[in-house]
Short mmCIF file of the C-alpha atoms (twelve columns), coordinates in Angstrom:
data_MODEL
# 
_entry.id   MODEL 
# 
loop_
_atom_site.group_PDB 
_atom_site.id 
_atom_site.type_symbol 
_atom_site.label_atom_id 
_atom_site.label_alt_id 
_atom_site.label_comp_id 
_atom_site.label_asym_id 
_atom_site.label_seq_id 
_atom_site.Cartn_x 
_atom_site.Cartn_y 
_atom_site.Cartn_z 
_atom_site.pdbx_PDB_model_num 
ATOM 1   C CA . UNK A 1   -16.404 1.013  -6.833  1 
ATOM 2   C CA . UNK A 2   -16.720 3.673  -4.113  1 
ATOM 3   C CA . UNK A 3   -14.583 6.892  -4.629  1 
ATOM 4   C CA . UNK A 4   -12.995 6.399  -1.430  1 
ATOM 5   C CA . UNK A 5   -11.291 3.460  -2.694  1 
ATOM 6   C CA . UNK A 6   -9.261  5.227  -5.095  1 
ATOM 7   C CA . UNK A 7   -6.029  7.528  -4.020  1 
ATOM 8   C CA . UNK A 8   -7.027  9.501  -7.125  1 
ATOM 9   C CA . UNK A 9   -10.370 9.181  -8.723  1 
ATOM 10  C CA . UNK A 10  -10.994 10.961 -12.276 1 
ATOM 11  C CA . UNK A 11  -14.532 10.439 -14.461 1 
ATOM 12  C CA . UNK A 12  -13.639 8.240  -16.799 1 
ATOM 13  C CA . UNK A 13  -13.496 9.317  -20.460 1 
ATOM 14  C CA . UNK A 14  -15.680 7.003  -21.309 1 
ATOM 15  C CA . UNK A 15  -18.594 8.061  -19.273 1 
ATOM 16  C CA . UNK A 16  -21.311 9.378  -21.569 1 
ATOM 17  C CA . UNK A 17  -23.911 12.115 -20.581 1 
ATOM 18  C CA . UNK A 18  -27.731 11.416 -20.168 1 
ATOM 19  C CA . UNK A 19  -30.256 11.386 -22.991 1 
ATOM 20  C CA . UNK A 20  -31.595 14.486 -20.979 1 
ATOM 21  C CA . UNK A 21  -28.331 16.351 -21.002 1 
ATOM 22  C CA . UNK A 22  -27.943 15.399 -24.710 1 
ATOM 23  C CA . UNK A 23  -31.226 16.789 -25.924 1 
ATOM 24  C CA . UNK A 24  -31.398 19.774 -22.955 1 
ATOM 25  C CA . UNK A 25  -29.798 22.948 -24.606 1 
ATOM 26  C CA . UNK A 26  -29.957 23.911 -20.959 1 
ATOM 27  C CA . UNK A 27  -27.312 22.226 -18.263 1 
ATOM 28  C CA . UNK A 28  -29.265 24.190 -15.320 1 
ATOM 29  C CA . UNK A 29  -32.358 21.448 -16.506 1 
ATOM 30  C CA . UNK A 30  -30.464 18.115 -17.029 1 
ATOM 31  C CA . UNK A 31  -28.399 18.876 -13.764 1 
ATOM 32  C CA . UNK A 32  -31.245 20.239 -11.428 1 
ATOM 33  C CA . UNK A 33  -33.887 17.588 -12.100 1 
ATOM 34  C CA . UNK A 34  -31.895 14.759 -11.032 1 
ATOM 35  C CA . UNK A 35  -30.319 16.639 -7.692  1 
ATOM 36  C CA . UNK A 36  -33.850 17.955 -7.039  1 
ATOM 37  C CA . UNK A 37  -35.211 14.312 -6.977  1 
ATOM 38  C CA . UNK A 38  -32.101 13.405 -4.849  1 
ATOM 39  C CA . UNK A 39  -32.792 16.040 -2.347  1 
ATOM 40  C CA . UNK A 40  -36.469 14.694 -2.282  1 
ATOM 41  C CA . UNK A 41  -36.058 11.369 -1.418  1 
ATOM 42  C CA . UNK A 42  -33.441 11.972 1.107   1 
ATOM 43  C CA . UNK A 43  -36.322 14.216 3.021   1 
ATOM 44  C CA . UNK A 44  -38.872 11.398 2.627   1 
ATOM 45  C CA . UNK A 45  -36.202 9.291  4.269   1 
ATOM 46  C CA . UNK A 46  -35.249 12.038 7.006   1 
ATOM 47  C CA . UNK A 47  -38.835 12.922 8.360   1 
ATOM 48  C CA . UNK A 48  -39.012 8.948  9.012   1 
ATOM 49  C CA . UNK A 49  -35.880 8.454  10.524  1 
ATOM 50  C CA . UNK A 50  -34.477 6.571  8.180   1 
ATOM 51  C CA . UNK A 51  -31.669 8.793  6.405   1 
ATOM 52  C CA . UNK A 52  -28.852 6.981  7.815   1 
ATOM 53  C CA . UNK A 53  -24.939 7.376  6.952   1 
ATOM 54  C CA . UNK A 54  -25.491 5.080  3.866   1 
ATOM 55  C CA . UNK A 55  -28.336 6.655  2.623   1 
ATOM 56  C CA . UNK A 56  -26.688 9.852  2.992   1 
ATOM 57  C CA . UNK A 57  -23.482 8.335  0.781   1 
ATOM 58  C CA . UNK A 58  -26.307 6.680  -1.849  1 
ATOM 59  C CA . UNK A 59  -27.934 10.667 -2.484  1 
ATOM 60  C CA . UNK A 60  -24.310 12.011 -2.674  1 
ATOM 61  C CA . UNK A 61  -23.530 9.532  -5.282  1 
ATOM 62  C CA . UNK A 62  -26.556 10.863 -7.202  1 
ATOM 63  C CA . UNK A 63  -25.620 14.018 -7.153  1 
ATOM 64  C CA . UNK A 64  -21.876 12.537 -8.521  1 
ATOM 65  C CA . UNK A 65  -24.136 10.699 -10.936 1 
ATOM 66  C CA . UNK A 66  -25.869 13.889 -12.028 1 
ATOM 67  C CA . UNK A 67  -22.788 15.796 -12.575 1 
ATOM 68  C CA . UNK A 68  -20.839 13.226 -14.717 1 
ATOM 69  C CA . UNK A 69  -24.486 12.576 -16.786 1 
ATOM 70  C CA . UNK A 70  -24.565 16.592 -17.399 1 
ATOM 71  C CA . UNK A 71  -20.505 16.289 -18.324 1 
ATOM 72  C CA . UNK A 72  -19.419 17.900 -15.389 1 
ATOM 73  C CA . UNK A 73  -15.471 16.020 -14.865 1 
ATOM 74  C CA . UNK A 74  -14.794 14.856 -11.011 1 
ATOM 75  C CA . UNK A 75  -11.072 14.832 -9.916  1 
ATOM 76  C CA . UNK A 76  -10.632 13.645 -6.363  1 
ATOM 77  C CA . UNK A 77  -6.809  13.596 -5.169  1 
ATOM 78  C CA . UNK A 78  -5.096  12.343 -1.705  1 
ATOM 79  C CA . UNK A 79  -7.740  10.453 -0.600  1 
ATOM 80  C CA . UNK A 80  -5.068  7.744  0.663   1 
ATOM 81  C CA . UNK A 81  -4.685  10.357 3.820   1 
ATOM 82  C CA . UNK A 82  -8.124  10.013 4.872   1 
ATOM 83  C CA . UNK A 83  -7.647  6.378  5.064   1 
ATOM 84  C CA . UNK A 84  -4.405  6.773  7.106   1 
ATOM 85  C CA . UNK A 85  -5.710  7.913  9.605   1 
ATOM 86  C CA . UNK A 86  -6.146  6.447  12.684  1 
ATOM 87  C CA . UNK A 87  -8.903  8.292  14.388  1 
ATOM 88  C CA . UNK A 88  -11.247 11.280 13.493  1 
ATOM 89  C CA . UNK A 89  -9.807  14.229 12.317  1 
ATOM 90  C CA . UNK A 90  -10.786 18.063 11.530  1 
ATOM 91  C CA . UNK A 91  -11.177 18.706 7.539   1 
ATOM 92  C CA . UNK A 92  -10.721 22.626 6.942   1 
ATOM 93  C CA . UNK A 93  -11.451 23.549 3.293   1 
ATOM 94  C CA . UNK A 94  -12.019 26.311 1.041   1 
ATOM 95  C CA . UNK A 95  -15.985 27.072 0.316   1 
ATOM 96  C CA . UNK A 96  -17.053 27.772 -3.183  1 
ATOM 97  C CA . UNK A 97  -20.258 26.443 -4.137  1 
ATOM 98  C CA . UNK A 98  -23.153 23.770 -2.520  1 
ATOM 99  C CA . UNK A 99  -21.280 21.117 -4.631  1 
ATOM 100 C CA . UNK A 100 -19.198 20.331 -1.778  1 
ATOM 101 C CA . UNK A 101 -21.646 19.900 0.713   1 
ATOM 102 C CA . UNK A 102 -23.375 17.311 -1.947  1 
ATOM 103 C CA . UNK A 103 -19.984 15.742 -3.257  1 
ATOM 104 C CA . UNK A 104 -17.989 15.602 0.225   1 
ATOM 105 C CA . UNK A 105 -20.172 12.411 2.159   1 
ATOM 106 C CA . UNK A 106 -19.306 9.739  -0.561  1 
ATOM 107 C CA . UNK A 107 -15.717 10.634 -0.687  1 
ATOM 108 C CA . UNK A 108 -15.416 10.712 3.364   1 
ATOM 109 C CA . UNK A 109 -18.248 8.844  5.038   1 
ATOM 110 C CA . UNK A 110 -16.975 5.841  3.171   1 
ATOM 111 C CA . UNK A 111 -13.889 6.049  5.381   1 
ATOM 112 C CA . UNK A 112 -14.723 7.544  8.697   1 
ATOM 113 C CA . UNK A 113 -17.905 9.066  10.142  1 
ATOM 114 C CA . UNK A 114 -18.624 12.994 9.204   1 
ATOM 115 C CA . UNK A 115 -20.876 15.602 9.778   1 
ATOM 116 C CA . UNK A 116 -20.402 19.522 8.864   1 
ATOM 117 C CA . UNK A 117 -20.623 22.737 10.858  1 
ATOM 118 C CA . UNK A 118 -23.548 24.590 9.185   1 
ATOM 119 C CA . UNK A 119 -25.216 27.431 9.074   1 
ATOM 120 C CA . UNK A 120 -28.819 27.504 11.027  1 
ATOM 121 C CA . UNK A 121 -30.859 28.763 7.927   1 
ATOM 122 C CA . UNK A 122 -29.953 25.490 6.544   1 
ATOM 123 C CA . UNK A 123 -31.919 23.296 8.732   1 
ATOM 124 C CA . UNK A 124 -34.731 25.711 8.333   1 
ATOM 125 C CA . UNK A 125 -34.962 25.042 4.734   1 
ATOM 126 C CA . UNK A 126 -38.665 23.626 3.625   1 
ATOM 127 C CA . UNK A 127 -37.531 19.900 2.447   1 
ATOM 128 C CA . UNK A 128 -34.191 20.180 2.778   1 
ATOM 129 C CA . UNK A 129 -33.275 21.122 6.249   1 
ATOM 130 C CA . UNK A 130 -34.662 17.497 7.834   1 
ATOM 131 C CA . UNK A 131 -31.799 16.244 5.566   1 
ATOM 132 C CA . UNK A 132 -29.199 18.181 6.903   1 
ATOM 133 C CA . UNK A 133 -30.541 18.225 10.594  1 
ATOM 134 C CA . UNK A 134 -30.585 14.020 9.903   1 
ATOM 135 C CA . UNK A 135 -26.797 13.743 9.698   1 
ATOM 136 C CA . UNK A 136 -26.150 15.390 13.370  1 
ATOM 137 C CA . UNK A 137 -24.696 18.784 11.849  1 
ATOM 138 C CA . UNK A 138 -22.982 21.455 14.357  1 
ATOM 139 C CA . UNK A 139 -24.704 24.479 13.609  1 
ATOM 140 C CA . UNK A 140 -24.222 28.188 13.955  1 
ATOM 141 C CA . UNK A 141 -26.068 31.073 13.628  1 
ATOM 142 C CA . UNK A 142 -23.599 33.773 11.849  1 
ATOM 143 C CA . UNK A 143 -24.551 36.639 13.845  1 
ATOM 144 C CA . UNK A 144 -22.188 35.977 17.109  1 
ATOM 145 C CA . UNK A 145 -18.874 34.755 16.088  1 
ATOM 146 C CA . UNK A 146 -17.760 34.473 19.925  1 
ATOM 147 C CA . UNK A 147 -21.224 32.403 20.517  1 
ATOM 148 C CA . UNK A 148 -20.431 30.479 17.389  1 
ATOM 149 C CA . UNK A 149 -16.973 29.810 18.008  1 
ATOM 150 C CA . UNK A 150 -18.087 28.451 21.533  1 
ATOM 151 C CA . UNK A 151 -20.771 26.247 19.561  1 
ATOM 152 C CA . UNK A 152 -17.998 24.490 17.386  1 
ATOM 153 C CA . UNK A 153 -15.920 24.003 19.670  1 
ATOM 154 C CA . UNK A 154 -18.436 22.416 22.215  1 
ATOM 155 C CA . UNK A 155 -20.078 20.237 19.204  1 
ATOM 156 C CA . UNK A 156 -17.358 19.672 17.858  1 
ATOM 157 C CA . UNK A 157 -15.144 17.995 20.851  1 
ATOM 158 C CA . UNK A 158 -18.352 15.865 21.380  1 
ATOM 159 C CA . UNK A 159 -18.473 14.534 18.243  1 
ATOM 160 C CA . UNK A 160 -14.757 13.968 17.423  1 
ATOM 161 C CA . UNK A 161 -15.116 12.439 20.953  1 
ATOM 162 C CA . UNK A 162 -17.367 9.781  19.356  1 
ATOM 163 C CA . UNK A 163 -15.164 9.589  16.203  1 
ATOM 164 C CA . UNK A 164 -17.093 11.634 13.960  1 
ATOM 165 C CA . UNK A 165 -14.497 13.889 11.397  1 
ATOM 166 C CA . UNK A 166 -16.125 17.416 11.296  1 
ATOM 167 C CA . UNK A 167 -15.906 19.122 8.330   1 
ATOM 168 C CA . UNK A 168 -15.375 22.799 8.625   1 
ATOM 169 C CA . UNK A 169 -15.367 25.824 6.112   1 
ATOM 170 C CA . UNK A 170 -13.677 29.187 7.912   1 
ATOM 171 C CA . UNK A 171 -14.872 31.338 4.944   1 
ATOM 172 C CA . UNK A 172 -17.558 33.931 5.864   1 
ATOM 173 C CA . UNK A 173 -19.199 33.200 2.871   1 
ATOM 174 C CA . UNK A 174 -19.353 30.648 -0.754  1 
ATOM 175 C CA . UNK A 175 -17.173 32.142 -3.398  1 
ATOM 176 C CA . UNK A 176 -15.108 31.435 -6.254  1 
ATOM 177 C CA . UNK A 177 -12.468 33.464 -4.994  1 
ATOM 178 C CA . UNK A 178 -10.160 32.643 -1.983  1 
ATOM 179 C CA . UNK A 179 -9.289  34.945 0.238   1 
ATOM 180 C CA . UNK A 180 -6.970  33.928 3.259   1 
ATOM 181 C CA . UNK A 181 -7.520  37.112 5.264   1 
ATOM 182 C CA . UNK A 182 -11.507 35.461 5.257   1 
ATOM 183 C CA . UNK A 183 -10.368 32.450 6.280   1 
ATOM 184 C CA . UNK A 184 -10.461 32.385 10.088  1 
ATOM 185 C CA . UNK A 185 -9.025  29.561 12.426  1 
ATOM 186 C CA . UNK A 186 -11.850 28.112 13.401  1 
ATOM 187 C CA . UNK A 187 -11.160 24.857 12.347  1 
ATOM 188 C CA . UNK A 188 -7.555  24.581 13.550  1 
ATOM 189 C CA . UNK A 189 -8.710  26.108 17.352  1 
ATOM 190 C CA . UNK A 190 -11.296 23.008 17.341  1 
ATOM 191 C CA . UNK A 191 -8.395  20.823 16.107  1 
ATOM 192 C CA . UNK A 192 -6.489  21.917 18.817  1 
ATOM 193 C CA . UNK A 193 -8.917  21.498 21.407  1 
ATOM 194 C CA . UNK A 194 -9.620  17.961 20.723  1 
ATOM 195 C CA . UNK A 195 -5.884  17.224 20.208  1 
ATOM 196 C CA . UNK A 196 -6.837  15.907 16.652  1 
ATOM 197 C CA . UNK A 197 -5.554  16.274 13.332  1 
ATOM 198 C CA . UNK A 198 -6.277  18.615 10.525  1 
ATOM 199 C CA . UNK A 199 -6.728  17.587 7.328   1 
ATOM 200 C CA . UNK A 200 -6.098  20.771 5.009   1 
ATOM 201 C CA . UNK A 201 -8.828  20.376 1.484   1 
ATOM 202 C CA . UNK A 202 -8.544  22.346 -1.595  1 
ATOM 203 C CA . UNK A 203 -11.959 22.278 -3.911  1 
ATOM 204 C CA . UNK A 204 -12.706 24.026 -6.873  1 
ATOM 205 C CA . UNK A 205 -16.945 23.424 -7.498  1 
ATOM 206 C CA . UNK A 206 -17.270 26.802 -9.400  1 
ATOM 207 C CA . UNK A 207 -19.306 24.719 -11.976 1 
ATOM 208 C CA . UNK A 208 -22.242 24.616 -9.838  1 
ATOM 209 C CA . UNK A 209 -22.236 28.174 -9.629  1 
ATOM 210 C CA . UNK A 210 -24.010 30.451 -6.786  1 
ATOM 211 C CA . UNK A 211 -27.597 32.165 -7.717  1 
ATOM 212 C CA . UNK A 212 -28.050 35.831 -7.428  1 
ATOM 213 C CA . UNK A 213 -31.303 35.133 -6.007  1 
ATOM 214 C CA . UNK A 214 -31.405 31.546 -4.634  1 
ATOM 215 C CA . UNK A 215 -27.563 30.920 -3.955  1 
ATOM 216 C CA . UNK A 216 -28.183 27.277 -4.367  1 
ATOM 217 C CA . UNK A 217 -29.500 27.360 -8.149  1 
ATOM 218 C CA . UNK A 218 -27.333 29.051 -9.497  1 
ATOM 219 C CA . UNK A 219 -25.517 28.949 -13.086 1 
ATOM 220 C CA . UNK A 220 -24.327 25.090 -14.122 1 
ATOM 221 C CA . UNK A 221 -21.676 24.895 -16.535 1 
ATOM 222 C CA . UNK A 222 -20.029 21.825 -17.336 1 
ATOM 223 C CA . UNK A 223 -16.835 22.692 -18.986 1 
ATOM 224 C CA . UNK A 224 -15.422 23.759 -15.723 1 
ATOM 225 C CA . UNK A 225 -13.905 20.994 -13.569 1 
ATOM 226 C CA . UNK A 226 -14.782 19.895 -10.245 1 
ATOM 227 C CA . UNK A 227 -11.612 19.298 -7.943  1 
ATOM 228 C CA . UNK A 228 -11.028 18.181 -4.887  1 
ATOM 229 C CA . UNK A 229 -7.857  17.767 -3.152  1 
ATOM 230 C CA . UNK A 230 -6.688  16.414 0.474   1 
ATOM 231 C CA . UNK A 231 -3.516  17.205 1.950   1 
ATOM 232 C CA . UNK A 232 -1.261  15.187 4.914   1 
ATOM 233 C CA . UNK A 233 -2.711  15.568 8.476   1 
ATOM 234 C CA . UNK A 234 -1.442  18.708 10.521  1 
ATOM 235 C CA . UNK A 235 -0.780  18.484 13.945  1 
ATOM 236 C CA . UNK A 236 -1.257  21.745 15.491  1 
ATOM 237 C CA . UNK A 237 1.010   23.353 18.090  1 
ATOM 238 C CA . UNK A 238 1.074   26.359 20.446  1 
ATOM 239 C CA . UNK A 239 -1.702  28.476 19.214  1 
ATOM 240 C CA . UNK A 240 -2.264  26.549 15.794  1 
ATOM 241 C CA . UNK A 241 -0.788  29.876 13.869  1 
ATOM 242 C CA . UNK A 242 1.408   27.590 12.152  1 
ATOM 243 C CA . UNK A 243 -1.076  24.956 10.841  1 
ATOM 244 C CA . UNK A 244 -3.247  27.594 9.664   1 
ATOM 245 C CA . UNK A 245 -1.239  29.178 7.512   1 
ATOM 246 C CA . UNK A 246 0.136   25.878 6.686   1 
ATOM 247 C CA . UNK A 247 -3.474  24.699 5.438   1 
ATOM 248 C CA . UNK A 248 -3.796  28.404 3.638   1 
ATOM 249 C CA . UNK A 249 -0.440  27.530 1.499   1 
ATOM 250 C CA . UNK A 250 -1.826  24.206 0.932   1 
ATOM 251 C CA . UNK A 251 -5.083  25.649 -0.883  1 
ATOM 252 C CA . UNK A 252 -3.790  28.472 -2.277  1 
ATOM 253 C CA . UNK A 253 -0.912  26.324 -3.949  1 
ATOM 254 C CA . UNK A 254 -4.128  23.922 -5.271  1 
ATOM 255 C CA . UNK A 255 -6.025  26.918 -6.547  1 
ATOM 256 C CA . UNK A 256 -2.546  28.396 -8.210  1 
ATOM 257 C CA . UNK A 257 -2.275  25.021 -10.013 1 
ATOM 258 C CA . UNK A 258 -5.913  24.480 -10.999 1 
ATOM 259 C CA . UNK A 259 -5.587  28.114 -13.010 1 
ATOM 260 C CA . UNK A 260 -2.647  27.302 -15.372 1 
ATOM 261 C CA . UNK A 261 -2.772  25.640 -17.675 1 
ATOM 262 C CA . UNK A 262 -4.195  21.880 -17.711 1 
ATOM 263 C CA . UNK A 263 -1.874  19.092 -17.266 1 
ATOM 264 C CA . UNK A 264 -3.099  15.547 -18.241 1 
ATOM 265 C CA . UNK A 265 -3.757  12.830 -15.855 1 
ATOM 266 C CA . UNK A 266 -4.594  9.170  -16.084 1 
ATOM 267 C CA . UNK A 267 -8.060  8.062  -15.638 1 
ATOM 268 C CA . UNK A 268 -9.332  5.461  -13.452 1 
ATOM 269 C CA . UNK A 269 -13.517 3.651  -13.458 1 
# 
C-alpha cells in the first residue's frame, strides 16, 4: 500500500533487513548499492524522456526499500493534511540530509503533483542531474538571494498555477541542527504570492548523514530514525511574519520531541 494512504505510516516490526545488510559489517555498502542502482535507472529513464511522476514515486520507493532493508525505521505523521487539501499548496521544511529529497515524492506525489526548488549544481550533476532536471525543479543559483528570491517566486506562481505543490527548504544549507535565524521566508513570501497554503514539515534524516567530502555519501547509520512530520495548512496574512514563525514553532516543537526520550507508537504494513 502506498505511504500516502496512511495518516501515520511506521516500518513494520516485522520487516527484516537484506541478506546484504545482514552479512555487510558496513551499512554505507548495503545502503549505497541499492540507492546507487536507483539513481541509475532513473537517469536511463530521464535522458529518454521517460522519467515520469510514477517513475519518479517507483525510485523513491527504492530508496524507502533500501532504508528499511539496511534497518533504517520510517515514521511518516499527518499525512491526512496533504490529502485535505483542496488545491496545491507550499511545503516549507527543515533540511538535514539528501534523504528527504529521495523519501519526500512517494509520500506527496501520490497525493498531489510536486516538484522542489533546487540548487543549480544539482542539475549539473554527471547522472544525476537529468533526474532532477526531469521532474520540472525551480532552481537557484545561491549566489544572488534577491535574483533567487525573484526565481521562486516567478517558478513558483507558475507551477502552483498548474497545481504543482512546491516543496521548499529556507535553510542556507543541510544540517542536523536547526537554526530558525537560517531559516528565511522564502517559502511563506511564495505562499503569499500565489494566495496558497503552507504546509509547515518537520524531518529528522540525520541517518543518512552528510559527507565531508561528497555531502551526498556521507555516514549511514541505522539506529537513528527517520521522521517526517506534516502540520495543518497556514494561511498567510499581511506580510506572512506570522506563519513563519508559526511553521518555525511547528518544527522546532517536532525536533524538541524527537530528542527526548522515545515514546512507543503502533505500527501499521
Amino acid at each position: 500500500m502506498p505511504l500516502a494512504d496512511y495518516d501515520t505510516y511506521q516500518t513494520p516490526e516485522r520487516r527484516r533487513r537484506t541478506l546484504l545488510a545482514l552479512l555487510s559489517p558496513w551499512p554505507e555498502l548495503s545502503f549505497y548499492l541499492p540507492v546507487v542502482g536507483v539513481v541509475f535507472r532513473s537517469s536511463f529513464l530521464a535522458v529518454r524522456g521517460r522519467y515520469d511522476a510514477a517513475a519518479w514515486v517507483a525510485a523513491s520507493m527504492g530508496t524507502i526499500r533500501a532504508m528499511e532493508g539496511v534497518g533504517m525505521r520510517l515514521t511518516v505523521e499527518g499525512m491526512g493534511h496533504l490529502r485535505a487539501l483542496s488545491g496545491p499548496a507550499v511545503i516549507v521544511g527543515n533540511h538535514m540530509s539528501t534523504l528527504e529529497t529521495f523519501v519526500l515524492p512517494s509520500i506527496v506525489q501520490p497525493v498531489r503533483p510536486m516538484t522542489f526548488v533546487v540548487k543549480e549544481s544539482l542539475i549539473r550533476y554527471p547522472v544525476f542531474g537529468p533526474v532532477v532536471r526531469a521532474r520540472d525543479p525551480i532552481v537557484v543559483g545561491r549566489k544572488n538571494p534577491r535574483q533567487d528570491l525573484i526565481t521562486v517566486l516567478q517558478g513558483g506562481q507558475d507551477r502552483l498555477s498548474r497545481g504543482v505543490s512546491v516543496v521548499v527548504f529556507p535553510q542556507t544549507t543541510r544540517t542536523a541542527r536547526f537554526d530558525p535565524a537560517q531559516f528565511n521566508t522564502i517559502g511563506v513570501k511564495l505562499a503569499l504570492r500565489a494566495g496558497v497554503p503552507v504546509i509547515p514539515l518537520a524531518l529528522k534524516t540525520d541517518a543518512w548523514g552528510n559527507g565531508k567530502h561528497i555531502r551526498d555519501f556521507g555516514h549511514v547509520d541505522p539506529s537513528l530514525p527517520v521522521r517526517f512530520r506534516f502540520g495543518a495548512p497556514i494561511a498567510p496574512e499581511g506580510r506572512g511574519a506570522e506563519a513563519h514563525q508559526m511553521v518555525i514553532r511547528f518544527i522546532q516543537g517536532a525536533l524538541d520531541e524527537w530528542s527526548a526520550p522515545c515514546r512507543s507508537g503502533a505500527t501499521v504494513g
